[in-house]
PyMOL commands that place a pseudoatom at each C-alpha (Angstrom):
pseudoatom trace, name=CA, resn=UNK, resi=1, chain=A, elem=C, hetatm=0, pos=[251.005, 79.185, -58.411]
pseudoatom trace, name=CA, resn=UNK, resi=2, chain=A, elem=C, hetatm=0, pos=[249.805, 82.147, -56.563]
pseudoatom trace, name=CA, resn=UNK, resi=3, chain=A, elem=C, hetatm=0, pos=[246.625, 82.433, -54.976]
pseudoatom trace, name=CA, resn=UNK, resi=4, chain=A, elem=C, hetatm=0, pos=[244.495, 84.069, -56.707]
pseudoatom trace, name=CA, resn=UNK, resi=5, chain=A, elem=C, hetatm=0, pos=[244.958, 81.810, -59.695]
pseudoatom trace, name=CA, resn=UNK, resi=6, chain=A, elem=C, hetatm=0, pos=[244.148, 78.476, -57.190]
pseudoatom trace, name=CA, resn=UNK, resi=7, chain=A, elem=C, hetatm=0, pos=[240.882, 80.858, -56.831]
pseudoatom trace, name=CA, resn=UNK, resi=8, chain=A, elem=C, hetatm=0, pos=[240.123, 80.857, -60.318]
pseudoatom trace, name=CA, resn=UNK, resi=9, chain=A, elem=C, hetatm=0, pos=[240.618, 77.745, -61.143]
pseudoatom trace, name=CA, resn=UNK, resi=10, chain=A, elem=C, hetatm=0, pos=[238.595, 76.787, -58.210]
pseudoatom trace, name=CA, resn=UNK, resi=11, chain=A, elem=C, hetatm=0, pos=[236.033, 78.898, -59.888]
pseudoatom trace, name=CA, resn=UNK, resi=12, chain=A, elem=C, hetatm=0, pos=[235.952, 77.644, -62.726]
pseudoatom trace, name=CA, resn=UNK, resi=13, chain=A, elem=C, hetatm=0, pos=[235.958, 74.229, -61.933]
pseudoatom trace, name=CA, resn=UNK, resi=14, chain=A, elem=C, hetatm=0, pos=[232.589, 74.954, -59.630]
pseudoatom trace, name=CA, resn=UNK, resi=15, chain=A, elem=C, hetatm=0, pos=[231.441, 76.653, -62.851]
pseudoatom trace, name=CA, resn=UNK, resi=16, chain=A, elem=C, hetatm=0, pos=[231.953, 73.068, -64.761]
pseudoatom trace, name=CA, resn=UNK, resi=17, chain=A, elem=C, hetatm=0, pos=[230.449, 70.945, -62.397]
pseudoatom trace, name=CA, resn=UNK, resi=18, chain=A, elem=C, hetatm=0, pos=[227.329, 72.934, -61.296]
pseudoatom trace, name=CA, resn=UNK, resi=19, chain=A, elem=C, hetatm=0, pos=[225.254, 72.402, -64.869]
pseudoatom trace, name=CA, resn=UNK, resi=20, chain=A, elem=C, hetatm=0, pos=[226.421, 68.473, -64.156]
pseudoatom trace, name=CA, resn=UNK, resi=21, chain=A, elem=C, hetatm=0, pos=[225.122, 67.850, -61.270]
pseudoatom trace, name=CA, resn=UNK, resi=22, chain=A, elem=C, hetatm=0, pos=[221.828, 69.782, -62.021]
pseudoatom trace, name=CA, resn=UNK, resi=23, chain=A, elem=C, hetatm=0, pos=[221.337, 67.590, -64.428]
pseudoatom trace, name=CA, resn=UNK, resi=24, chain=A, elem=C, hetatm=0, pos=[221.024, 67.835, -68.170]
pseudoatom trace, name=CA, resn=UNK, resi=25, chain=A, elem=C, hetatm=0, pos=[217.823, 69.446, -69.098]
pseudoatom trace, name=CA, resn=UNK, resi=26, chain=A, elem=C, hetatm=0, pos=[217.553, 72.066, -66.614]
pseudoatom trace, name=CA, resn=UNK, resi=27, chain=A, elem=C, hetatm=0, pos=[217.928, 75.425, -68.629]
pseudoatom trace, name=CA, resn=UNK, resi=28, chain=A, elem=C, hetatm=0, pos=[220.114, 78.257, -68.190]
pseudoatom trace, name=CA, resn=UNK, resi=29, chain=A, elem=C, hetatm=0, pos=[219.638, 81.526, -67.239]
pseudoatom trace, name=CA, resn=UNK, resi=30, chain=A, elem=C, hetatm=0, pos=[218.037, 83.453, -70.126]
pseudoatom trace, name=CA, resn=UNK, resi=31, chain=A, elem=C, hetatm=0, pos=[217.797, 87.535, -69.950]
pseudoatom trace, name=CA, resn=UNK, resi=32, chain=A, elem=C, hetatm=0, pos=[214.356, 88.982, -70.485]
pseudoatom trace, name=CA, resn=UNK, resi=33, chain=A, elem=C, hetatm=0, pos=[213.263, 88.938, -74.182]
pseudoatom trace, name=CA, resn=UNK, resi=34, chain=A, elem=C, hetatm=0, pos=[215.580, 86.016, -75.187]
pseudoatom trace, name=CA, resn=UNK, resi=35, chain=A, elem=C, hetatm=0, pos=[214.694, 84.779, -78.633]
pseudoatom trace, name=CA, resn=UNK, resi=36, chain=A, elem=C, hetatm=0, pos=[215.472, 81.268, -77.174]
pseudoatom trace, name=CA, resn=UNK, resi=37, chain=A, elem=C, hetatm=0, pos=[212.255, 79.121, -76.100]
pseudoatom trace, name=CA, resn=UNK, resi=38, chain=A, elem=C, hetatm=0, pos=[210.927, 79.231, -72.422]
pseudoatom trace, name=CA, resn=UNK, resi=39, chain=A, elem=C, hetatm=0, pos=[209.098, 75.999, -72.337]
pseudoatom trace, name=CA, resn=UNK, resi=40, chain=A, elem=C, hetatm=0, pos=[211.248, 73.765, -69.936]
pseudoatom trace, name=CA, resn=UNK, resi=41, chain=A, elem=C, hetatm=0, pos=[210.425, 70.214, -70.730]
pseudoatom trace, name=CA, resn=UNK, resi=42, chain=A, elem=C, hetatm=0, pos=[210.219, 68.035, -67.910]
pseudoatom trace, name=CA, resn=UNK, resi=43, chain=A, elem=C, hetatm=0, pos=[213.306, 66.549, -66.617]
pseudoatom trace, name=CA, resn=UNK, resi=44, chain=A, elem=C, hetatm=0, pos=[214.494, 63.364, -68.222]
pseudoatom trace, name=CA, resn=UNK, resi=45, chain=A, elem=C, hetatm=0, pos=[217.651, 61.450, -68.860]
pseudoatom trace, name=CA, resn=UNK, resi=46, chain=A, elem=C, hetatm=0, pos=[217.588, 58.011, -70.363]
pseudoatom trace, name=CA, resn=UNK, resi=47, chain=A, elem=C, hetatm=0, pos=[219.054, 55.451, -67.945]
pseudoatom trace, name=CA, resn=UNK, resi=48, chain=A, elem=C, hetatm=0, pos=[219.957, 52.780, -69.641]
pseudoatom trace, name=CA, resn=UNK, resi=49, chain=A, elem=C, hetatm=0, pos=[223.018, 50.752, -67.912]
pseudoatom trace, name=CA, resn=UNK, resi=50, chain=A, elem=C, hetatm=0, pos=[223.895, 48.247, -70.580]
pseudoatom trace, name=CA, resn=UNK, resi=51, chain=A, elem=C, hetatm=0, pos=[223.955, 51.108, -73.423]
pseudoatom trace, name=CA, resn=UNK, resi=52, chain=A, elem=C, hetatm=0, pos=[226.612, 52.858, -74.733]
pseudoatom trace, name=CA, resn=UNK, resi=53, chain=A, elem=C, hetatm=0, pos=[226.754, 56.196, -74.727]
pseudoatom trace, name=CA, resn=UNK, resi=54, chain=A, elem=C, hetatm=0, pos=[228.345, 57.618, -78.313]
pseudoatom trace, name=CA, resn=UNK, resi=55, chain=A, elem=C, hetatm=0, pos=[232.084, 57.564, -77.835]
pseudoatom trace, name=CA, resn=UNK, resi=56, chain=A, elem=C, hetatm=0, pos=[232.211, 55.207, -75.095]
pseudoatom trace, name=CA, resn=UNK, resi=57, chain=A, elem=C, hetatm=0, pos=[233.538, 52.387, -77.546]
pseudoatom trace, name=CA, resn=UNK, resi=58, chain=A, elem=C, hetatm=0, pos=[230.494, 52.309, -80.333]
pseudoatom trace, name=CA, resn=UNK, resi=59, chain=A, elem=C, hetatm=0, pos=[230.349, 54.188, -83.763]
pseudoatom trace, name=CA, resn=UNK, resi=60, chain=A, elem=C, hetatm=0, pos=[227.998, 56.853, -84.164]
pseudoatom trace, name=CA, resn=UNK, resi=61, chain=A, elem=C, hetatm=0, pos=[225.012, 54.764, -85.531]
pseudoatom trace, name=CA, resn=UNK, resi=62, chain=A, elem=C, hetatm=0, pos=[224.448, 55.701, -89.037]
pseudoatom trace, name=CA, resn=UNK, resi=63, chain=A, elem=C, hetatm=0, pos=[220.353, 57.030, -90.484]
pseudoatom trace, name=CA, resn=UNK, resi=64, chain=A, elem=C, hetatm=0, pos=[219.124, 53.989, -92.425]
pseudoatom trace, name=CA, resn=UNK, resi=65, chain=A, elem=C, hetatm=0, pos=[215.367, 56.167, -92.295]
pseudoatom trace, name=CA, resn=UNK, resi=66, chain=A, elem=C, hetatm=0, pos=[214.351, 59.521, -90.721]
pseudoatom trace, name=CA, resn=UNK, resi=67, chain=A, elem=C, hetatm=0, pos=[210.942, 61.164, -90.912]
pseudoatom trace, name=CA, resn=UNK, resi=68, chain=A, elem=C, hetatm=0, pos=[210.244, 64.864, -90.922]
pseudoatom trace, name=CA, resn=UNK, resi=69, chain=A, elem=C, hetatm=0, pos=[207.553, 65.500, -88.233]
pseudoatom trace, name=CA, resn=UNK, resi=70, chain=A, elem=C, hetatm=0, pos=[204.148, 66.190, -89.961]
pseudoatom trace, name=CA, resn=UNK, resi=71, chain=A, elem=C, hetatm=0, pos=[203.541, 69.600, -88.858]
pseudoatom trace, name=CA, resn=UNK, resi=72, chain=A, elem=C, hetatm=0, pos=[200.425, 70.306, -90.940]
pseudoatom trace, name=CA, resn=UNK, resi=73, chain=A, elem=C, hetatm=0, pos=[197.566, 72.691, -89.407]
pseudoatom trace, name=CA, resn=UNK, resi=74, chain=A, elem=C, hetatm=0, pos=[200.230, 74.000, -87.166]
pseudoatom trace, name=CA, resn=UNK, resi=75, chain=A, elem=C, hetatm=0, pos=[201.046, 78.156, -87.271]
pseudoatom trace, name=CA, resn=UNK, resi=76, chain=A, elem=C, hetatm=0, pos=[204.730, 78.347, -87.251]
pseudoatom trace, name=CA, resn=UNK, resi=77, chain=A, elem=C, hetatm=0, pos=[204.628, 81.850, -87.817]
pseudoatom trace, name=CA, resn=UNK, resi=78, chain=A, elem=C, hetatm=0, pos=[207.694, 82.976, -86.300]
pseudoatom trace, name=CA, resn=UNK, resi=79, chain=A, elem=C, hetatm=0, pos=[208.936, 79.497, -84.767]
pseudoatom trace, name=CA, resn=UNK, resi=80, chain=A, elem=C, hetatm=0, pos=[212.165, 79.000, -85.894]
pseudoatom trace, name=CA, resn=UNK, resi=81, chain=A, elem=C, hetatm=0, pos=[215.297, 76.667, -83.983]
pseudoatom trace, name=CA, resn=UNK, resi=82, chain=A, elem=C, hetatm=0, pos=[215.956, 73.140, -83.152]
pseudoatom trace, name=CA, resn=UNK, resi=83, chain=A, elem=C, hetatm=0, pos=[214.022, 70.374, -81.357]
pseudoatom trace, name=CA, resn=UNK, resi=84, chain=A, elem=C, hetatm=0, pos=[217.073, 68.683, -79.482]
pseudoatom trace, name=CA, resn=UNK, resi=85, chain=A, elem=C, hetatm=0, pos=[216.174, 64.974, -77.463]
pseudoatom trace, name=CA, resn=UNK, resi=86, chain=A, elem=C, hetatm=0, pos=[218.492, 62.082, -76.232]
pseudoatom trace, name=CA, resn=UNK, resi=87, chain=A, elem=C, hetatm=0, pos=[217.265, 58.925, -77.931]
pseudoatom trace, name=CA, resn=UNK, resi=88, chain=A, elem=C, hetatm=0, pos=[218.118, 54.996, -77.062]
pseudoatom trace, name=CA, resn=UNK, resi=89, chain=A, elem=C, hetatm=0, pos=[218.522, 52.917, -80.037]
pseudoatom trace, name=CA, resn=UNK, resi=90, chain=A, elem=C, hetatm=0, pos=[218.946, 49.352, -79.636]
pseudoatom trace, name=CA, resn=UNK, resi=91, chain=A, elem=C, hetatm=0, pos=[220.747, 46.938, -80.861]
pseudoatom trace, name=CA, resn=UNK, resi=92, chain=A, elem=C, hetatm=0, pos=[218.817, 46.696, -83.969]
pseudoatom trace, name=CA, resn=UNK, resi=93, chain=A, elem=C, hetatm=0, pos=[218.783, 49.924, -84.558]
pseudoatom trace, name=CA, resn=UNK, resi=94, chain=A, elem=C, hetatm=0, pos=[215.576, 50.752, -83.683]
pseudoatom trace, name=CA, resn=UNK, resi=95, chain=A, elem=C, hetatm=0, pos=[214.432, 53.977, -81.429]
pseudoatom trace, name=CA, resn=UNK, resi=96, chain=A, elem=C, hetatm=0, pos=[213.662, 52.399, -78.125]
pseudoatom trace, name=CA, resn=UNK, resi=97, chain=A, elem=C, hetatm=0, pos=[213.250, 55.775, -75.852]
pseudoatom trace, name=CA, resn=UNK, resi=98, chain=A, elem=C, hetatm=0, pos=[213.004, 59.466, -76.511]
pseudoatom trace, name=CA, resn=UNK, resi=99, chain=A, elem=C, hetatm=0, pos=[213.425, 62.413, -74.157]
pseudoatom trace, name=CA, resn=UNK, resi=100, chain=A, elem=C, hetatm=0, pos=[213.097, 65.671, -75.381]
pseudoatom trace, name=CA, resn=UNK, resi=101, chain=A, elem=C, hetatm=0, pos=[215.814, 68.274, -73.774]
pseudoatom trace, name=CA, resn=UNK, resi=102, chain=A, elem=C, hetatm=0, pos=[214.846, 71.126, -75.032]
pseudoatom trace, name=CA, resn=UNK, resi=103, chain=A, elem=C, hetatm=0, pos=[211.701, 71.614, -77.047]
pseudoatom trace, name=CA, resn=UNK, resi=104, chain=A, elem=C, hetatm=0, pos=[210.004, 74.568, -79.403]
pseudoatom trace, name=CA, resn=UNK, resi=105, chain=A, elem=C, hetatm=0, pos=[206.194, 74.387, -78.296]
pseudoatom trace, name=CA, resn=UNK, resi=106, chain=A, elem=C, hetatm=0, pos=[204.133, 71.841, -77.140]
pseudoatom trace, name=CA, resn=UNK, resi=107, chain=A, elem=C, hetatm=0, pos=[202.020, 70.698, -80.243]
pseudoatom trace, name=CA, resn=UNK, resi=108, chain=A, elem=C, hetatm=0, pos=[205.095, 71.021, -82.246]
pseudoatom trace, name=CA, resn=UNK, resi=109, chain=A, elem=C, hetatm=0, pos=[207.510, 68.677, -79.288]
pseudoatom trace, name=CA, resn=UNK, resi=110, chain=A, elem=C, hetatm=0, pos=[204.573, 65.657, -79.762]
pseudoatom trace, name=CA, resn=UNK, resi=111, chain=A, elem=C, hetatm=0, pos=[205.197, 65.670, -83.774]
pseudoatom trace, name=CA, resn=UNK, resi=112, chain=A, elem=C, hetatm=0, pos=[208.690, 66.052, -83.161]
pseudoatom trace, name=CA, resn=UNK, resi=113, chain=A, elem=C, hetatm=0, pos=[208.674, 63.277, -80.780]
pseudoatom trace, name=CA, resn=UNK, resi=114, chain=A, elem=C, hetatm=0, pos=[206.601, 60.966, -82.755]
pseudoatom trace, name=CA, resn=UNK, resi=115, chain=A, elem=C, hetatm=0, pos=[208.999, 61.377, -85.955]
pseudoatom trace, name=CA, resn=UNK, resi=116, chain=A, elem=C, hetatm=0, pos=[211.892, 60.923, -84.422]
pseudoatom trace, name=CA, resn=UNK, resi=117, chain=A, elem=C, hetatm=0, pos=[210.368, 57.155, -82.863]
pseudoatom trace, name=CA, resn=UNK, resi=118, chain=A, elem=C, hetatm=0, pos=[209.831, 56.241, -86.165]
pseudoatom trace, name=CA, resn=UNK, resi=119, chain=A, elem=C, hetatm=0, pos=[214.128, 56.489, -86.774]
pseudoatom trace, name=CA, resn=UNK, resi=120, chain=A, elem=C, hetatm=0, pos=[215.872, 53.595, -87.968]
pseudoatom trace, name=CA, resn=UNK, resi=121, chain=A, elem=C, hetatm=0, pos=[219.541, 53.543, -87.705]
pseudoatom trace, name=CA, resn=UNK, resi=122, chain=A, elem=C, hetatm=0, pos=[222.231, 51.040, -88.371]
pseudoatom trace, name=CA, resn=UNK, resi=123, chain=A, elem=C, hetatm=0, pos=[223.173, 48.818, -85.368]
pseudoatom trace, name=CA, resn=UNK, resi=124, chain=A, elem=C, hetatm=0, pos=[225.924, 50.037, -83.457]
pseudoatom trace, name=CA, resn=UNK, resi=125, chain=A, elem=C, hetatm=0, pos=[229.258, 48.031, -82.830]
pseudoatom trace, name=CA, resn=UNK, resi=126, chain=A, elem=C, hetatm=0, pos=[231.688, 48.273, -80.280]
pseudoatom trace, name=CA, resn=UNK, resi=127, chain=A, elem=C, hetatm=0, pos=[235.072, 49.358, -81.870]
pseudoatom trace, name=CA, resn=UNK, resi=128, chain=A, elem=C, hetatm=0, pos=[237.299, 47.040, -79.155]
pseudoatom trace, name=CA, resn=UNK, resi=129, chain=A, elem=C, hetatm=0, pos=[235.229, 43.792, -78.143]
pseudoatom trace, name=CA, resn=UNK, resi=130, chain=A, elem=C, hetatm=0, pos=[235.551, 40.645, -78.064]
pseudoatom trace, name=CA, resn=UNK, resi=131, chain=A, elem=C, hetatm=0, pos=[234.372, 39.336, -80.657]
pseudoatom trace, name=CA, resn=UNK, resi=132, chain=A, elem=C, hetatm=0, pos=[235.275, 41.995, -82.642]
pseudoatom trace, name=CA, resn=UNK, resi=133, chain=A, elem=C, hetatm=0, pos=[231.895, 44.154, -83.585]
pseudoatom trace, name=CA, resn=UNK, resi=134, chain=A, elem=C, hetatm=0, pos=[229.733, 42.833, -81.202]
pseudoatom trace, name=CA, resn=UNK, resi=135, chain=A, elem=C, hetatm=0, pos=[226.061, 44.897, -81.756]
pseudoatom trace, name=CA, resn=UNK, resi=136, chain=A, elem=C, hetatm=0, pos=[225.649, 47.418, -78.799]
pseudoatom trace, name=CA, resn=UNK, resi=137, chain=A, elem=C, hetatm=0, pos=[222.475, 49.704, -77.584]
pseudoatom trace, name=CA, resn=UNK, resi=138, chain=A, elem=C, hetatm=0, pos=[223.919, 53.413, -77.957]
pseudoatom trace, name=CA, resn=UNK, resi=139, chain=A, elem=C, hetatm=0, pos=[222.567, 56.437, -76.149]
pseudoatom trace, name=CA, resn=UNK, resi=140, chain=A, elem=C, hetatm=0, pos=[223.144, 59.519, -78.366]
pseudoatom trace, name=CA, resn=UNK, resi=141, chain=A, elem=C, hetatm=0, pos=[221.377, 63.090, -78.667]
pseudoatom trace, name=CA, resn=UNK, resi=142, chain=A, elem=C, hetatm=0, pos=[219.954, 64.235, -82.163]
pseudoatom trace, name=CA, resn=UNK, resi=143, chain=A, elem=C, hetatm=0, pos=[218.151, 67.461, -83.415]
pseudoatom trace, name=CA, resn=UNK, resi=144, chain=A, elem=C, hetatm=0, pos=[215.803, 68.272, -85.335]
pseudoatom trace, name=CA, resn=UNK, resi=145, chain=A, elem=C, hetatm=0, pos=[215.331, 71.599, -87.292]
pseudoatom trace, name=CA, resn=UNK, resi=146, chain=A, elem=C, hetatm=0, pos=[211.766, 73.414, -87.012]
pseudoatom trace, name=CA, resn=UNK, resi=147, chain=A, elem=C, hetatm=0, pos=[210.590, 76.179, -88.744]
pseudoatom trace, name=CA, resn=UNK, resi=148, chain=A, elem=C, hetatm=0, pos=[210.050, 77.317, -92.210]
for i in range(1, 148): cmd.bond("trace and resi %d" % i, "trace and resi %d" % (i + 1))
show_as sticks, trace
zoom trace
């Protein structure tokens, strides 16, 4: 291996790492213009050390009940995109926590917020426990399509 390729890899391993250890909702550079929103939520990351995160050893949870956000008496005249958050649901399957990553607008991320709370899923199981299914708490991320 010459060099110059221990170079890029280095690279490009610093390239992996950085939007790690920034954390998960910072945003990315975005050039002047970008049709992609500029409101930065505030950072948040659900800590929850007993969950599971998806793929750790649980199913993805399956929707029992999702609500559309109510967006009535709101101008969404030219909004268009996803509302994406990282949501705890707990053994139950109930939405316990929601943090919203990236959001559209303000008065739209409350509705969007509030609808996805109301979420029911079907209790998680770990694939390899014993006993065999045992009901877990799962971390996952979900979005949410806004716009006409």
């Amino acid at each position: 291996m010459s060099k110059h390729s221990v170079g890029q890899n280095l690279w490009r391993g610093m390239c992996l790492a950085l939007p790690v250890v920034g954390g998960c909702c910072e945003q990315a550079y975005q050039p002047a213009g970008s049709p992609i929103t500029t409101l930065t939520p505030p950072a948040c990351h659900i800590v929850a050390p007993s969950a599971c995160r998806v793929g750790c050893d649980a199913d993805v949870p399956k929707t029992v009940f999702d609500v559309a956000p109510d967006l009535a008496g709101i101008d969404l005249a030219g909004l268009h995109g996803f509302e994406i958050a990282e949501i705890l649901i707990d053994d139950r399957g109930g939405v316990k926590d929601v943090c919203l990553l990236r959001g559209r607008r303000e008065d739209v991320d409350r509705r969007a917020v509030a609808a996805i709370r109301q979420w029911r899923f079907e209790p998680a199981r770990l694939r390899h426990s014993t006993p065999p299914g045992v009901l877990v708490s799962v971390v996952m991320t979900v979005t949410l399509p806004i716009g006409p």
